[in-house]
C-alpha positions as CSV (number, residue, x, y, z in Angstrom):
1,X,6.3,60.2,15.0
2,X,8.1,61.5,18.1
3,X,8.6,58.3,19.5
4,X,11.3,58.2,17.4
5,X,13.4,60.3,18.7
6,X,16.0,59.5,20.9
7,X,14.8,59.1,24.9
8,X,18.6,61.8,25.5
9,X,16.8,64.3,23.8
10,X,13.2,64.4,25.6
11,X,15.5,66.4,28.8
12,X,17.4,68.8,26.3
13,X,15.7,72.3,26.3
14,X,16.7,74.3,23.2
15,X,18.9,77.3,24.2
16,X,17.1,80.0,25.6
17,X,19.6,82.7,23.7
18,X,18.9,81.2,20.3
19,X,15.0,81.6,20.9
20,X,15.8,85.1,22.3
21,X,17.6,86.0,19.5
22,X,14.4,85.5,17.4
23,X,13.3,88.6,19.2
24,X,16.0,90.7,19.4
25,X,16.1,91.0,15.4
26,X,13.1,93.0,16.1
27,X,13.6,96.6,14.8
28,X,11.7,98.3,18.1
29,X,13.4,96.2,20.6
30,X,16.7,97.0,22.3
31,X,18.6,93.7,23.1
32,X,21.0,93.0,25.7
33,X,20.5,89.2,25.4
34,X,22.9,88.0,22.2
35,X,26.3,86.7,22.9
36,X,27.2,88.6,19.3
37,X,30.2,90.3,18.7
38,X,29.9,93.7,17.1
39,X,29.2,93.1,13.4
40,X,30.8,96.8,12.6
41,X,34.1,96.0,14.4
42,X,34.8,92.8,12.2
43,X,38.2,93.6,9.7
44,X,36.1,93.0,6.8
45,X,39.0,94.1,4.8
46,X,41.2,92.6,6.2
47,X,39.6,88.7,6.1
48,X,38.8,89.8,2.2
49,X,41.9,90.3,1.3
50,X,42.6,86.7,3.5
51,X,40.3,84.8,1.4
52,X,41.8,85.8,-1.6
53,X,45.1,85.3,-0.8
54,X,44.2,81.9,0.4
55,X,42.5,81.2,-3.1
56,X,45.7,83.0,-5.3
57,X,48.2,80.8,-3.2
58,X,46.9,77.7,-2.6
59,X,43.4,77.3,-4.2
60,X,43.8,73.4,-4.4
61,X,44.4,73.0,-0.6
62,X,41.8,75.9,0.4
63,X,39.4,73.9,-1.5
64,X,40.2,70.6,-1.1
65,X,39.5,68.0,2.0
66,X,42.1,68.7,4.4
67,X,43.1,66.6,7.4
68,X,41.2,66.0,10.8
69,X,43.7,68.0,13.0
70,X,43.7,71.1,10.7
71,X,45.9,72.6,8.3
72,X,49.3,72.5,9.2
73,X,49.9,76.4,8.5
74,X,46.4,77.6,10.7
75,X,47.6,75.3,13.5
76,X,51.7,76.9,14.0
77,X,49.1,80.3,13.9
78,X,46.9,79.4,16.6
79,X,49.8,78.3,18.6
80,X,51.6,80.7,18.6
81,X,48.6,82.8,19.6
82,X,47.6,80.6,22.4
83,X,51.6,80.9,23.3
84,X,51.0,85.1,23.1
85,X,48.5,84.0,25.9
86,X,51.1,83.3,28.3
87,X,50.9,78.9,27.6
88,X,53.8,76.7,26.2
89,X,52.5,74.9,23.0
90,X,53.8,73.9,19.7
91,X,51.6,72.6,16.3
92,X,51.1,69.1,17.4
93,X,49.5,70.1,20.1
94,X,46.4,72.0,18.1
95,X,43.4,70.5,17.0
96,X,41.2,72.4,14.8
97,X,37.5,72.8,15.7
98,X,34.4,74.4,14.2
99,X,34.4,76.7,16.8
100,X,35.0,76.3,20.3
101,X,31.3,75.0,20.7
102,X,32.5,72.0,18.6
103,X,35.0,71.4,21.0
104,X,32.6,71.1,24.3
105,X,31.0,68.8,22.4
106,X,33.7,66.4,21.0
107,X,34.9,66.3,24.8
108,X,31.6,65.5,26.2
109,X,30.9,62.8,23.6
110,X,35.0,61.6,24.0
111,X,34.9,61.5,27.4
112,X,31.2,61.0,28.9
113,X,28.9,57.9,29.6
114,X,25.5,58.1,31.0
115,X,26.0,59.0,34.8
116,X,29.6,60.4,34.6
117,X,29.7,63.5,36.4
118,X,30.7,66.3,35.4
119,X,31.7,69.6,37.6
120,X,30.7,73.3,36.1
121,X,31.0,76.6,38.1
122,X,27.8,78.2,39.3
123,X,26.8,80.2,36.7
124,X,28.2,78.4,33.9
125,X,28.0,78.9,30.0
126,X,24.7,77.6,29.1
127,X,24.9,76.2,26.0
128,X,27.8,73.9,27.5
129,X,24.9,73.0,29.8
130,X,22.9,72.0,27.0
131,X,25.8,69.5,25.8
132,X,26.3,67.8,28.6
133,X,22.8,67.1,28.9
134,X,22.8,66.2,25.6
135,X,25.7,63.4,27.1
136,X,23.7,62.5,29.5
137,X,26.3,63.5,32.4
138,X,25.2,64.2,35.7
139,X,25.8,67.7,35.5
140,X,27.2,69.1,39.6
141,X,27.5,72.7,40.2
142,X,30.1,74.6,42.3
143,X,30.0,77.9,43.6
144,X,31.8,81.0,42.9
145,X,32.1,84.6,43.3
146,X,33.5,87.9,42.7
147,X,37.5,86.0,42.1
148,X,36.2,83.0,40.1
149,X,35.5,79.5,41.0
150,X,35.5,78.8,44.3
151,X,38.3,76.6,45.1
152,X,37.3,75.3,48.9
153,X,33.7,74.2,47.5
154,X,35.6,72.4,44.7
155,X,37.7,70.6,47.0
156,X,34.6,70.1,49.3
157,X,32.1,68.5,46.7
158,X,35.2,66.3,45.9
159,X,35.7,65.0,49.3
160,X,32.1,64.4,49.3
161,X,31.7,62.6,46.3
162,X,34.7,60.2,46.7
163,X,33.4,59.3,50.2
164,X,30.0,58.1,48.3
165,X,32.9,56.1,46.0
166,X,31.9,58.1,42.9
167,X,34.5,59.8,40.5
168,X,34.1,63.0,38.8
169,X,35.3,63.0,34.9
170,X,36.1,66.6,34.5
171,X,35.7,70.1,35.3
172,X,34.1,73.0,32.7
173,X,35.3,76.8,33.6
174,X,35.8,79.7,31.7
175,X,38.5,81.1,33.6
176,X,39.1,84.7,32.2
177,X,36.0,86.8,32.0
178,X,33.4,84.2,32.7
179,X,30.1,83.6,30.5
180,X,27.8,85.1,32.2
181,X,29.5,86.7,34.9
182,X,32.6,88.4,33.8
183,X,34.8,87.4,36.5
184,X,38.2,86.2,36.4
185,X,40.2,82.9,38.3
186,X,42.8,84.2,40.1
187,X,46.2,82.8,39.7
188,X,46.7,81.0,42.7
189,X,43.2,79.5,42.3
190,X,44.1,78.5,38.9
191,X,47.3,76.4,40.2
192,X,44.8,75.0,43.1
193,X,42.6,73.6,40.6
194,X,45.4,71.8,38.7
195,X,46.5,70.7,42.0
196,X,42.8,69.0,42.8
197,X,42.6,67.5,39.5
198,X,45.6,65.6,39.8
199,X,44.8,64.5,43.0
200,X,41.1,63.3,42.4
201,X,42.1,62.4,39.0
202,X,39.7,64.6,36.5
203,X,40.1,66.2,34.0
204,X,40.5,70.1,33.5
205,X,38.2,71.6,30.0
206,X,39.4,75.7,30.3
207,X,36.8,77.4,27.9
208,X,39.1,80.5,26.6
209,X,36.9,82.4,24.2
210,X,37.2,86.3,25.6
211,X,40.7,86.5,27.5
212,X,41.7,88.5,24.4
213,X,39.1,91.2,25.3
214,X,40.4,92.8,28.6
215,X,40.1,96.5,28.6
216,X,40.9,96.8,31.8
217,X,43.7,95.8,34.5
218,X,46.3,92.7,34.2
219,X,46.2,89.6,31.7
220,X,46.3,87.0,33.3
221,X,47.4,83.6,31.7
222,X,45.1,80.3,31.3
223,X,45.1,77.9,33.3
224,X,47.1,75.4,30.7
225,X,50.0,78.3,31.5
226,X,50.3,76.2,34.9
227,X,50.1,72.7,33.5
228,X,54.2,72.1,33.7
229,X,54.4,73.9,36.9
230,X,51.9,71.2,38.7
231,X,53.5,67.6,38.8
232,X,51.5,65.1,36.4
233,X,48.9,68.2,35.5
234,X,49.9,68.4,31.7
235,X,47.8,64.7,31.3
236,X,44.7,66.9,33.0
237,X,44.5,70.5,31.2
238,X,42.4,70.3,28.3
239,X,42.1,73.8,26.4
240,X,39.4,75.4,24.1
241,X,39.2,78.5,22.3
242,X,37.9,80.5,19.4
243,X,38.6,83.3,17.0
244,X,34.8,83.7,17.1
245,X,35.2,86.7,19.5
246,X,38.5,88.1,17.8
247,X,38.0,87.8,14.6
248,X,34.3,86.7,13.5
249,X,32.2,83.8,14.1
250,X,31.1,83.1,10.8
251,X,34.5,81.4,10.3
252,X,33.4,79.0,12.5
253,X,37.3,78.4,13.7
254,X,38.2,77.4,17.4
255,X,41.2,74.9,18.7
256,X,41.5,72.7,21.3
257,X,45.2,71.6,23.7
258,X,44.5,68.3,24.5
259,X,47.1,65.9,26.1
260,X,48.5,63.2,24.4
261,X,46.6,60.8,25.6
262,X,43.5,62.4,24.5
263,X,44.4,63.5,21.3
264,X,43.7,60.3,19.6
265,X,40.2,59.6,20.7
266,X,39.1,63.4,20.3
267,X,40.0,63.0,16.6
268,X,38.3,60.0,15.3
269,X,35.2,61.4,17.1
270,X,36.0,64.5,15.3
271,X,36.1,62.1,12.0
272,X,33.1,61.2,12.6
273,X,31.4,64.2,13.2
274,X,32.3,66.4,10.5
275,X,35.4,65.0,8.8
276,X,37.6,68.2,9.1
277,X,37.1,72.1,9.7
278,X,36.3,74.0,6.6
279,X,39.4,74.1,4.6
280,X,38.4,77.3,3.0
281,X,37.9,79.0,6.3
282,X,41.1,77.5,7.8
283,X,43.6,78.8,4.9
284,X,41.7,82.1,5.2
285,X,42.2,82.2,9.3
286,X,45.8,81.0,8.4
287,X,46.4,84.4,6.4
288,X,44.8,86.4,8.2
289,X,46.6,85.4,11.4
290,X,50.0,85.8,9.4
291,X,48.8,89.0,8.2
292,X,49.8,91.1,11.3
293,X,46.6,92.9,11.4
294,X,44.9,91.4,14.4
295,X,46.8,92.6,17.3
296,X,45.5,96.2,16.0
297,X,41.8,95.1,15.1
298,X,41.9,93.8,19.2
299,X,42.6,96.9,20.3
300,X,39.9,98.5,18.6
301,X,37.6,95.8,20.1
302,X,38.5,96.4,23.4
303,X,38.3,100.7,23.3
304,X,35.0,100.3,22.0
305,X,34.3,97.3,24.3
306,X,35.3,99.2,27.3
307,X,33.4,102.4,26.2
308,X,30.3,100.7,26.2
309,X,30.5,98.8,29.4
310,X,31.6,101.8,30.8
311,X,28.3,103.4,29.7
312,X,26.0,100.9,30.7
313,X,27.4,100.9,33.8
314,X,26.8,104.6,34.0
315,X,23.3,104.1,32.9
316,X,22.3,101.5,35.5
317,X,23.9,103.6,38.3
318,X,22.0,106.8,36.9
319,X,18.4,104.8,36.1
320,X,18.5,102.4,39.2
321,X,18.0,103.5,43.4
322,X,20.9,102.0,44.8
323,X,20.1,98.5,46.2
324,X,17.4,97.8,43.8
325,X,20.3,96.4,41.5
326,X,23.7,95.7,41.9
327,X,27.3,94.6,39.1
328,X,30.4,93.2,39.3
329,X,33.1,96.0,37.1
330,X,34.1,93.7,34.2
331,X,37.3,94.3,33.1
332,X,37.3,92.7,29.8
333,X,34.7,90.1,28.4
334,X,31.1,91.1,26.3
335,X,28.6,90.7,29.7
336,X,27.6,92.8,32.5
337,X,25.8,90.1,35.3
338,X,23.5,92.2,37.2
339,X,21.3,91.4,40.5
340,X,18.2,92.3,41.9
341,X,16.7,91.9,45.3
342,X,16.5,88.5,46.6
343,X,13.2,87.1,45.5
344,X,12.8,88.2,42.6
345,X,12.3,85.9,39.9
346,X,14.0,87.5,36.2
347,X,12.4,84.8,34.5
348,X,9.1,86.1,35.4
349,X,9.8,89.4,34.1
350,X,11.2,89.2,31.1
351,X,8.1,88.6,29.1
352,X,7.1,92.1,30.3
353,X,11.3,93.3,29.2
354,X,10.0,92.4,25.7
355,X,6.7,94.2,26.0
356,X,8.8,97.4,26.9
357,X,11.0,96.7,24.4
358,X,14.1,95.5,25.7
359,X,15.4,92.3,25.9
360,X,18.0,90.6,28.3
361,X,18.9,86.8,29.5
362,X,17.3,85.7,33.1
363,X,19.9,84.2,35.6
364,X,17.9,81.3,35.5
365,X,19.6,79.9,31.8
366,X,23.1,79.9,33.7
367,X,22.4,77.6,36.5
368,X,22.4,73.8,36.9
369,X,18.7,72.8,37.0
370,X,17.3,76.1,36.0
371,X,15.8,77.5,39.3
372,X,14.3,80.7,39.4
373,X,17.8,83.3,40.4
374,X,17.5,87.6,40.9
375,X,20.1,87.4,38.2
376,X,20.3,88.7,34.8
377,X,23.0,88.9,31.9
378,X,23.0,91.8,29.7
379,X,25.4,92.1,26.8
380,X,26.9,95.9,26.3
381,X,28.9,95.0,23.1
382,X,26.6,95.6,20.0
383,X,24.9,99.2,21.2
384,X,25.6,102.4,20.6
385,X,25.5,104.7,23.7
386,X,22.1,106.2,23.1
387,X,20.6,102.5,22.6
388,X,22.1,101.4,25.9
389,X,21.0,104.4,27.4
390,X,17.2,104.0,26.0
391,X,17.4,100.0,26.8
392,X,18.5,100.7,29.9
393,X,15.6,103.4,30.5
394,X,13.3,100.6,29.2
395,X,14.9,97.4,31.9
396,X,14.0,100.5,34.7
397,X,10.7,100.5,33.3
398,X,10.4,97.4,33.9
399,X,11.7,96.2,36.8
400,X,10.8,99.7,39.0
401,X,7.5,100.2,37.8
């Protein structure tokens, strides 16, 4: 019978996390692999006392179809958070999503036809990988390094691709503490990239999930900050986020800035997909929002965010030779991407990780194509100091032995 399903789908691999984390729920194995926020940091009291308000206030519209945009009273929330941010939005600009996942995917099916390409640093969120294979894009990777995207290679591939009279459709980055390696655009790049896609005529997706988790040094604003200080560059600057990260995931809440012009399509595909957002969820997220309490649940996030990176950074130092393996200081984020000597293939070893008991994400996951990379991403945010300091034992183990 599995010639009846769809020819896209023979190319899509399932995502390598989500079969990971079918081992990291293992009681004797210590896993750096999960993009999970830390389950004892969620405000549980805080999104109870939500919920109930939601249901005391307005139980008919908590539990009631809603409309396709969102809930009026979640959406003036979420902008004026994504305002906090350092952008310039008001409540018609919001669309709510389930999640900012939802939104890759409404873009990609929105925007994409078999053969569009589409542009994605190098490494790159892999599950927005997985969607625009899913869209059958031709998927193009552009380098980066320690300050983000790397502007001249974006400008570069470009050139290139319009002298071979092909356009590219858009451009995916997560600009502020990048999934899986931490870093962060610089400003300047950030206006440069507006700059390009005006000029080449594509369309910016900013994926802005863990800005609001910097422990360390100066926020810097999203890219959709810059959109009126480019000419023409508010029709190019899509943005995404997600209170998956801040608040919890099981919510399943995230919003997308899309320009006018955009707006339309997005939601009838949205209609089609899934009707609306959980109303439930959104009047909860609404309250919750209103409540105050978040800018104080963040900052405990990001001390106890920041104390565990710190540690695993200790650890590695202490339980790796120097030159064996090598990081990039996050200053904010959930990921720590780590190096090895040229050569050596993470993939490879990971098998042996698990054997050891420790689990982490190979390189490989992050890149276009999937080629065999020294890198790997390990997550410091739901350990406890002695289990990153025994994990991290373990990934020596491993590696040294």
């Amino acid at each position: 019978m599995h010639d009846l399903i769809a020819t896209r789908m023979r190319s899509v691999k399932p995502s390598f996390v989500r079969e990971i984390l079918k081992v990291a729920n293992r009681s004797d194995i210590i896993s750096f692999a999960g993009g999970l926020p830390a389950p004892e940091l969620f405000d549980v009291a805080g999104i109870d006392d939500a919920a109930r308000e939601a249901l005391a206030s307005d139980p008919r519209g908590a539990l009631q179809y809603g409309t396709t945009e969102g809930f009026e009273g979640l959406r003036a929330q979420l902008a004026n958070l994504t305002n906090a941010r350092g952008a310039n939005v008001d409540v018609d600009d919001i669309v709510v999503t389930g999640g900012s996942q939802q939104g890759i995917d409404l873009i990609a099916r929105t925007l994409f036809d078999p053969g569009d390409i589409v542009l994605v640093e190098q490494p790159t969120y892999l599950a927005a990988l997985q969607v625009f294979e899913l869209a059958q894009a031709d998927v193009q990777g552009v380098a980066s390094d320690e300050h983000g995207l790397d502007v001249d290679d974006l400008e570069a591939k470009l050139d290139a691709l319009t002298a071979a009279g092909r356009r590219v459709k858009a451009l995916y980055v997560v600009a502020t503490f990048a999934n899986p390696s931490g870093v962060t655009l610089t400003p300047e790049r950030r206006r440069r990239v507006l700059e390009l896609a005006v000029r080449y005529g594509f369309l910016v997706v900013e994926d802005d999930p863990y800005s609001d988790l910097r422990f360390s040094g100066e926020a810097v604003a999203p890219i959709l900050a810059q959109r009126d200080e480019v000419e023409g560059a508010r029709e190019h600057a899509v943005y995404l986020a997600s209170l998956s990260k801040i608040v919890a995931p099981g919510l399943r809440i995230g919003w997308m800035v899309l320009p006018e012009w955009l707006k339309g399509a997005v939601v009838i595909v949205k209609q089609a997909s899934d009707l609306h957002a959980s109303t439930f969820a959104q009047h909860t997220a609404a309250r919750y929002l209103a409540s105050g309490r978040l800018e104080a649940h963040l900052g405990a996030i990001r001390a106890a965010y920041g104390d565990r990176a710190n540690a695993m950074m200790d650890s590695l130092e202490r339980h790796f030779p120097s030159g064996v393996l090598s990081f990039e200081r996050p200053d904010g984020g959930m990921f720590l991407w780590a190096r090895l000597a040229e050569g050596v293939d993470t993939t490879a070893i990971v098998n042996r990780a698990i054997e050891n008991g420790v689990v982490f994400v190979p390189g490989a996951s992050f890149f276009v194509g999937g080629t065999s990379r020294p890198f790997m991403r390990l997550s410091y945010v739901t350990s406890t100091h002695e289990r990153i300091e025994e994990g991290v034992r373990r990934l020596a183990r491993t590696i040294l032995d």
